[in-house]
MARNU-289176 format. One record per residue: x, y, z of N, C-alpha, C in turn; residue in three letters. Coordinates in nm, 3 decimals, always signed. Layout:
BEGIN
{atom {X, Y, Z}, {X, Y, Z}, {X, Y, Z}, "ala"};
...
END
This chain:
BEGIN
{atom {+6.480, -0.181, -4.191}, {+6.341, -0.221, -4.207}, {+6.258, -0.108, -4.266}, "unk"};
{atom {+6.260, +0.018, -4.240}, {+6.169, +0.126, -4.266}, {+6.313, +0.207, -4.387}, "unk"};
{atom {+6.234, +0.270, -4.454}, {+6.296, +0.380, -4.536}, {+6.387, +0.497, -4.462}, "unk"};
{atom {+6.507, +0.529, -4.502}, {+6.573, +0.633, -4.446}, {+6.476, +0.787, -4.567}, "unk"};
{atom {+6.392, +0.745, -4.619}, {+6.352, +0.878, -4.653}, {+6.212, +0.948, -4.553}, "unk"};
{atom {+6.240, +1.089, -4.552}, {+6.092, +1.128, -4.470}, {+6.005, +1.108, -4.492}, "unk"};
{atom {+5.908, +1.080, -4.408}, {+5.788, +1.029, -4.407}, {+5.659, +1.165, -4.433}, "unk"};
{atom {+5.567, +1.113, -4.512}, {+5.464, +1.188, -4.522}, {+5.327, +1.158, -4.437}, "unk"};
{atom {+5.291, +1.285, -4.322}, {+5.213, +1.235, -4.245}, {+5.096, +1.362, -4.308}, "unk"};
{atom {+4.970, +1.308, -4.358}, {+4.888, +1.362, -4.435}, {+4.777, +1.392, -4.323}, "unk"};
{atom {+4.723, +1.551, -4.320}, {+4.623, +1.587, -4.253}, {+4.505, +1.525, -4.234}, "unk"};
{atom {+4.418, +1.492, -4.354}, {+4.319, +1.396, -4.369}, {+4.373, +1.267, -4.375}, "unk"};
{atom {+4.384, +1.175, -4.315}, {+4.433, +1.014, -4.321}, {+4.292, +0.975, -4.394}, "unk"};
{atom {+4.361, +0.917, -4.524}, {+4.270, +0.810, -4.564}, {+4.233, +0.679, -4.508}, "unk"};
{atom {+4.268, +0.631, -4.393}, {+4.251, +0.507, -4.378}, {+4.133, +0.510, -4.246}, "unk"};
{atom {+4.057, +0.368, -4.249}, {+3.893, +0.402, -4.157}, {+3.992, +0.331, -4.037}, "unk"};
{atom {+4.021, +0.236, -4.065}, {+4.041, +0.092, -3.963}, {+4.206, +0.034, -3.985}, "unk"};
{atom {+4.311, +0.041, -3.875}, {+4.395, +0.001, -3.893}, {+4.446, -0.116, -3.830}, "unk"};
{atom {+4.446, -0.259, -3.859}, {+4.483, -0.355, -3.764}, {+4.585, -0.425, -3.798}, "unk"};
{atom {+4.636, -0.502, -3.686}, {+4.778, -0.571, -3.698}, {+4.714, -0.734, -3.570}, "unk"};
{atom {+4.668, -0.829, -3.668}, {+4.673, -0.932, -3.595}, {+4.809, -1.046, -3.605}, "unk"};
{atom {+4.835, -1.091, -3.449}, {+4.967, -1.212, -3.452}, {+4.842, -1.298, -3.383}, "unk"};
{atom {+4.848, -1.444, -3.516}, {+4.793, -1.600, -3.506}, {+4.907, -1.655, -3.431}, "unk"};
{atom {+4.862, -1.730, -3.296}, {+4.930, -1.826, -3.274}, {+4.856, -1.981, -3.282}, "unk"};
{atom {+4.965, -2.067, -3.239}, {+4.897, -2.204, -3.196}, {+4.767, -2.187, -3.102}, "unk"};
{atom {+4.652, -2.253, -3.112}, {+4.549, -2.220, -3.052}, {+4.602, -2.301, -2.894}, "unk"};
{atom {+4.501, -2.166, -2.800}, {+4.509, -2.199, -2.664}, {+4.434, -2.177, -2.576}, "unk"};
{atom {+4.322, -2.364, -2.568}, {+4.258, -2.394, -2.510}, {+4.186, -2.248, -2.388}, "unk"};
{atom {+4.289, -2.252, -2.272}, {+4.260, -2.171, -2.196}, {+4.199, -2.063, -2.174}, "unk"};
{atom {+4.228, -1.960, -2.267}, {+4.185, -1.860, -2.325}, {+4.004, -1.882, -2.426}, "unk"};
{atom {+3.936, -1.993, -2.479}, {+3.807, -2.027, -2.516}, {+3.761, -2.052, -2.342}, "unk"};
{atom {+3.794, -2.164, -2.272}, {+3.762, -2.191, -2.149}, {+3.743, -2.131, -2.039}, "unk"};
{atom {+3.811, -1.995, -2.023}, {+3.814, -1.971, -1.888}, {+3.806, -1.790, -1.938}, "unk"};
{atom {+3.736, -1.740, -1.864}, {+3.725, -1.616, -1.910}, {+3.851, -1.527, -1.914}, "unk"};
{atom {+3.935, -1.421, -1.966}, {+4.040, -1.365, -1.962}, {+4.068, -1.248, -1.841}, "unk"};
{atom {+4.020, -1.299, -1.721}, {+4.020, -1.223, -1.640}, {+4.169, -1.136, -1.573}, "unk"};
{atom {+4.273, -1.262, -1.629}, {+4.394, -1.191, -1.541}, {+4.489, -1.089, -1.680}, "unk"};
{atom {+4.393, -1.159, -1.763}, {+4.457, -1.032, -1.914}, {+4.375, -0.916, -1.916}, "unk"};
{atom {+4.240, -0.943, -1.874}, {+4.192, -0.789, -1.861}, {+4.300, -0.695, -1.751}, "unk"};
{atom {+4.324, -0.776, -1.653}, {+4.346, -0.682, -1.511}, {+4.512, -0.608, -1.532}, "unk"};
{atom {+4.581, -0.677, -1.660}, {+4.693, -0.640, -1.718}, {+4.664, -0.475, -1.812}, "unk"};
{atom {+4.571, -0.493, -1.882}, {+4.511, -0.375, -1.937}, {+4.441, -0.290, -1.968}, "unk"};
{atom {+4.363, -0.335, -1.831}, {+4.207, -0.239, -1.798}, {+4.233, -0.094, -1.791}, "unk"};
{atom {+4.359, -0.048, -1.725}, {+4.363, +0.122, -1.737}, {+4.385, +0.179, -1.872}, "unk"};
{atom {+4.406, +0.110, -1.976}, {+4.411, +0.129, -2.124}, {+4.305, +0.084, -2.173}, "unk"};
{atom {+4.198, -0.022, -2.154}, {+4.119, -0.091, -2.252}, {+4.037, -0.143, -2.162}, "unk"};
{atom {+3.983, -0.015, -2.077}, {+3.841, -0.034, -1.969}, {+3.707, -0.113, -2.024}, "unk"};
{atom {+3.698, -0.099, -2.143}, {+3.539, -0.152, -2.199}, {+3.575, -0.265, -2.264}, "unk"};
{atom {+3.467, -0.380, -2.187}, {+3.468, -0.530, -2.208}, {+3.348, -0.597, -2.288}, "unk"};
{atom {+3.385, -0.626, -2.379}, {+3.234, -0.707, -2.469}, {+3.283, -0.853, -2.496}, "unk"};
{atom {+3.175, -0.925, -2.544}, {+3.244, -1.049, -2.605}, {+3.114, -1.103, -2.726}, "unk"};
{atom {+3.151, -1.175, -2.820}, {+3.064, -1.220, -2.893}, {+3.098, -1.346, -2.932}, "unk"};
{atom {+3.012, -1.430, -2.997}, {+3.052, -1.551, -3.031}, {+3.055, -1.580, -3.168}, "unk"};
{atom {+3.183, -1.615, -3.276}, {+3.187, -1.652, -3.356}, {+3.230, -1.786, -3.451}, "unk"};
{atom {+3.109, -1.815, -3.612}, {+3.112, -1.905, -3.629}, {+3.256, -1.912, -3.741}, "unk"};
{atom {+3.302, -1.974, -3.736}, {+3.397, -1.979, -3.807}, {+3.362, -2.075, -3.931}, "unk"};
{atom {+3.428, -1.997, -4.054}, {+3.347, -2.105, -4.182}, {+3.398, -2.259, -4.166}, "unk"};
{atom {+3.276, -2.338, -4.302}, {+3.321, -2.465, -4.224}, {+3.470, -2.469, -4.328}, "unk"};
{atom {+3.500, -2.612, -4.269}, {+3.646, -2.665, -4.353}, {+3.641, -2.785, -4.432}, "unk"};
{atom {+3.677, -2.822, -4.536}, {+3.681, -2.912, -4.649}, {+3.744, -3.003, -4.592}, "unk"};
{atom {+3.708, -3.117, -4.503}, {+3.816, -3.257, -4.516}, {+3.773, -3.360, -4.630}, "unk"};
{atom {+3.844, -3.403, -4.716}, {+3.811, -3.477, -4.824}, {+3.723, -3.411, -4.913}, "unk"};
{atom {+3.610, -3.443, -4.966}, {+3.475, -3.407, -5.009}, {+3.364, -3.379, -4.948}, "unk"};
{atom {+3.412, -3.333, -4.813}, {+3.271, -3.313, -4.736}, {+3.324, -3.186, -4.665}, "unk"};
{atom {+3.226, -3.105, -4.653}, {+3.224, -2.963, -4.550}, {+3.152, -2.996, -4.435}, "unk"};
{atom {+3.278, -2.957, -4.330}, {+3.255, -3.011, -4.201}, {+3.255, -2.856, -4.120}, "unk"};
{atom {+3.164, -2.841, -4.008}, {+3.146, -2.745, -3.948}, {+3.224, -2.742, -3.868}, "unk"};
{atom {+3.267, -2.580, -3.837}, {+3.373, -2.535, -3.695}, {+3.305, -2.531, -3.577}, "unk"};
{atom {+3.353, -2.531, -3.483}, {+3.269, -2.502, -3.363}, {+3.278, -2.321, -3.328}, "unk"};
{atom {+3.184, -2.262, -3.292}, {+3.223, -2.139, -3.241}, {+3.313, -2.109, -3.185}, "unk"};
{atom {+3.351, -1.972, -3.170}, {+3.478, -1.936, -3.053}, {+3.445, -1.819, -3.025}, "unk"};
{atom {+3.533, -1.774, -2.896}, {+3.453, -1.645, -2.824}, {+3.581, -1.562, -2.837}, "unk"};
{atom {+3.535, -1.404, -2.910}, {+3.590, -1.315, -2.937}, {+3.579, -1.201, -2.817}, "unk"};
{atom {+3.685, -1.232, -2.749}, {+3.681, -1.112, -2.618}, {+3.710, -0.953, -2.686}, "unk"};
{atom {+3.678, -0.864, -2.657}, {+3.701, -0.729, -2.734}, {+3.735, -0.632, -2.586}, "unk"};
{atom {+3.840, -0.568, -2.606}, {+3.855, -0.493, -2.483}, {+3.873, -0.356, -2.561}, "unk"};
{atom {+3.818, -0.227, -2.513}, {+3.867, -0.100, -2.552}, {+3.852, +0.026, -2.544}, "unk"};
{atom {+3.919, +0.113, -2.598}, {+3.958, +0.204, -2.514}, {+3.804, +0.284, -2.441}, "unk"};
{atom {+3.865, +0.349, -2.343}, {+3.744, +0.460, -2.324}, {+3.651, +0.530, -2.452}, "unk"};
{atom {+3.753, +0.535, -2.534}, {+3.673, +0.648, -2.636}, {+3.668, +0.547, -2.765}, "unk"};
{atom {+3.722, +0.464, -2.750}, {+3.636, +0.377, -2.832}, {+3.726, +0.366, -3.018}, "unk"};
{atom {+3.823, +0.401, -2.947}, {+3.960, +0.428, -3.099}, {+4.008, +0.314, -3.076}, "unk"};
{atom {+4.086, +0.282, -2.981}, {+4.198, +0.132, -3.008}, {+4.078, +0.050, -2.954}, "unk"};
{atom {+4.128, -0.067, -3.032}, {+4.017, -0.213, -2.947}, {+4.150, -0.299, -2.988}, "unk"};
{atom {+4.146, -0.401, -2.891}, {+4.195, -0.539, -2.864}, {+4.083, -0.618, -2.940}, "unk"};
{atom {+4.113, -0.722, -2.916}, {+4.025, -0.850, -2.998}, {+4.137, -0.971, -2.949}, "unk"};
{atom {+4.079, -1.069, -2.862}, {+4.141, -1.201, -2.792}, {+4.082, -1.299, -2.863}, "unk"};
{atom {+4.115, -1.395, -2.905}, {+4.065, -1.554, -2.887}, {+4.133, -1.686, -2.889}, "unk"};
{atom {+4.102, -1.780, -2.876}, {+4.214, -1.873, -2.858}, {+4.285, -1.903, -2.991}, "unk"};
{atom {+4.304, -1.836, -3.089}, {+4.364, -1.836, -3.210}, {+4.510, -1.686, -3.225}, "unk"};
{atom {+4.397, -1.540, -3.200}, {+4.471, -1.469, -3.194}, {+4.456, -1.329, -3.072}, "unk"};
{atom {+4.536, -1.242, -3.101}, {+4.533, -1.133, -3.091}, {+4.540, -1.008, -3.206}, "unk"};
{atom {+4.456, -0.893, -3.166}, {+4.491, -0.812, -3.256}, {+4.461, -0.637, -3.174}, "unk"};
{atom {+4.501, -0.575, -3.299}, {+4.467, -0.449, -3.193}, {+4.434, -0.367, -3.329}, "unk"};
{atom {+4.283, -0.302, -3.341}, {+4.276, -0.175, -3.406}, {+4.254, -0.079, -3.422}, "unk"};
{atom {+4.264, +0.056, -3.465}, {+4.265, +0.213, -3.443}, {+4.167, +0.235, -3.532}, "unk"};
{atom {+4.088, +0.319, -3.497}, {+3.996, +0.410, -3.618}, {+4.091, +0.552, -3.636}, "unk"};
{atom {+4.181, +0.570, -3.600}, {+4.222, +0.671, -3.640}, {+4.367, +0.704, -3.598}, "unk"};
{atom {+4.406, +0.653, -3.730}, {+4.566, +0.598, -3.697}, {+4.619, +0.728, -3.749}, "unk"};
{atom {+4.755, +0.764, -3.686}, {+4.819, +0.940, -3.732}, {+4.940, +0.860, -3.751}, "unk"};
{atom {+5.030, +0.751, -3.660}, {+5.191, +0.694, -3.728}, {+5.215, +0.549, -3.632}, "unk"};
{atom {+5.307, +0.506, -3.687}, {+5.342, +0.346, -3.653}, {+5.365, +0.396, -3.510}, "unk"};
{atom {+5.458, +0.464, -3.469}, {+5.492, +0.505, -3.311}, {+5.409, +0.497, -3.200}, "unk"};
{atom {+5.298, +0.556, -3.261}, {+5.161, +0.563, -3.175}, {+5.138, +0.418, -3.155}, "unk"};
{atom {+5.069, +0.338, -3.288}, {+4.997, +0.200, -3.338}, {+5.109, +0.121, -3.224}, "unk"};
{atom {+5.237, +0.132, -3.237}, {+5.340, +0.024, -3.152}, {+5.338, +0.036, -3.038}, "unk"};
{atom {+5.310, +0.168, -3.006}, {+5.287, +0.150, -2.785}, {+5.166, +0.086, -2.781}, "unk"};
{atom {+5.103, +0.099, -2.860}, {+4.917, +0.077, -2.808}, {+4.946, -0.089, -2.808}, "unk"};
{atom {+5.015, -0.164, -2.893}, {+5.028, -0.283, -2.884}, {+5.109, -0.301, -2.807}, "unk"};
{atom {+5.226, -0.225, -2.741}, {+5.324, -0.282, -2.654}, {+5.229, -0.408, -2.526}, "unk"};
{atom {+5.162, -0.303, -2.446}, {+5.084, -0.361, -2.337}, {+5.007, -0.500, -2.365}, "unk"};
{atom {+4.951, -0.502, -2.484}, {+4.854, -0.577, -2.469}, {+4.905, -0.688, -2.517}, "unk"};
{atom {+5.026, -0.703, -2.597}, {+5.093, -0.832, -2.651}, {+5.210, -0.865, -2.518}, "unk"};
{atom {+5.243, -0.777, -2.461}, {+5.346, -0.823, -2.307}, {+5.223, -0.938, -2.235}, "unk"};
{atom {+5.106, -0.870, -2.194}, {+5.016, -0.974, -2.141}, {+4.992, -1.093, -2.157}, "unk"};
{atom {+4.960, -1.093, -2.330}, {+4.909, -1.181, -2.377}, {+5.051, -1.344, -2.319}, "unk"};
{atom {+5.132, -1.227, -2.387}, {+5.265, -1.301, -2.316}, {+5.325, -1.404, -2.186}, "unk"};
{atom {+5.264, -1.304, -2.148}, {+5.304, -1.343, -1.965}, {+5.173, -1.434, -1.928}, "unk"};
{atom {+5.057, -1.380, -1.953}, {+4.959, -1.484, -1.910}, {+4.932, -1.633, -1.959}, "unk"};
{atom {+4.948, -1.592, -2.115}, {+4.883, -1.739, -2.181}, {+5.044, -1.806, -2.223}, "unk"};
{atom {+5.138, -1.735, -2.245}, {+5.213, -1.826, -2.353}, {+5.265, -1.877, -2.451}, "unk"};
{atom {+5.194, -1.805, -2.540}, {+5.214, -1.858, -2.670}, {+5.330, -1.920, -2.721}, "unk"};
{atom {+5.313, -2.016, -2.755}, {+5.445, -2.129, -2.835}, {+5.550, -2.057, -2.939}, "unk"};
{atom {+5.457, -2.011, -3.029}, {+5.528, -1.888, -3.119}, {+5.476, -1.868, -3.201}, "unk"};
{atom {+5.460, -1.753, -3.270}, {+5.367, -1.657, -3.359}, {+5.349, -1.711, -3.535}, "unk"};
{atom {+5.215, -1.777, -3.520}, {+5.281, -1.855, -3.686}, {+5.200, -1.709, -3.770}, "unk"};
{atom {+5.180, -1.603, -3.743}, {+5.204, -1.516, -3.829}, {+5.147, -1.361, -3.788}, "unk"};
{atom {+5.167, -1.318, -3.858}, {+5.153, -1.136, -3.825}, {+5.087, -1.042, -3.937}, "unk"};
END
């Protein structure tokens, strides 16, 4: 999967924002009921809790643009405010302001996609 050649890890990283979202089948539960037993999975990693509500654009059925309903974007993250989670009944994601290598980026997601796991379910990942 990765290159057998060495990797170049550059002092100044050009990059602001690094994210990796997995879409699943949407799940109800997760819009409905607040994510209380997924926080309590990764609160010693992703202590700070916000949420906002978003509109999602509308969608074309036939010749007419039909409106989405909102959905609530749970945001959990870190103390210092580098990794954030992002929940909703669509996806998960996780992003870094200040990404140094994949090694790092892959533990920080280990936790929070085991949860997502164990609590909600997901059917299976229609993408990454």
């Amino acid at each position: 999967m990765f290159s057998h050649q060495n990797r170049c890890i550059y002092q100044a990283n050009q990059l602001a924002d690094v994210i990796c979202q997995l879409r699943f089948p949407e799940i109800l539960s997760i819009e409905t009921n607040l994510p209380a037993q997924f926080q309590d999975a990764i609160r010693d990693s992703y202590p700070q809790y916000s949420t906002r509500a978003e509109t999602l654009p509308a969608k074309l059925q036939g010749n007419t643009l039909v409106n989405q309903p909102a959905t609530t974007n749970y945001q959990f993250a870190s103390q210092d405010g580098i990794w954030r989670i992002n929940l909703t009944s669509r996806f998960i994601s996780l992003t870094c302001s200040k990404y140094t290598c994949w090694e790092d980026f892959a533990r920080q997601l280990d936790k929070p996609l085991a949860a997502l796991i164990q609590v909600y379910k997901p059917a299976y990942f229609e993408r990454v």
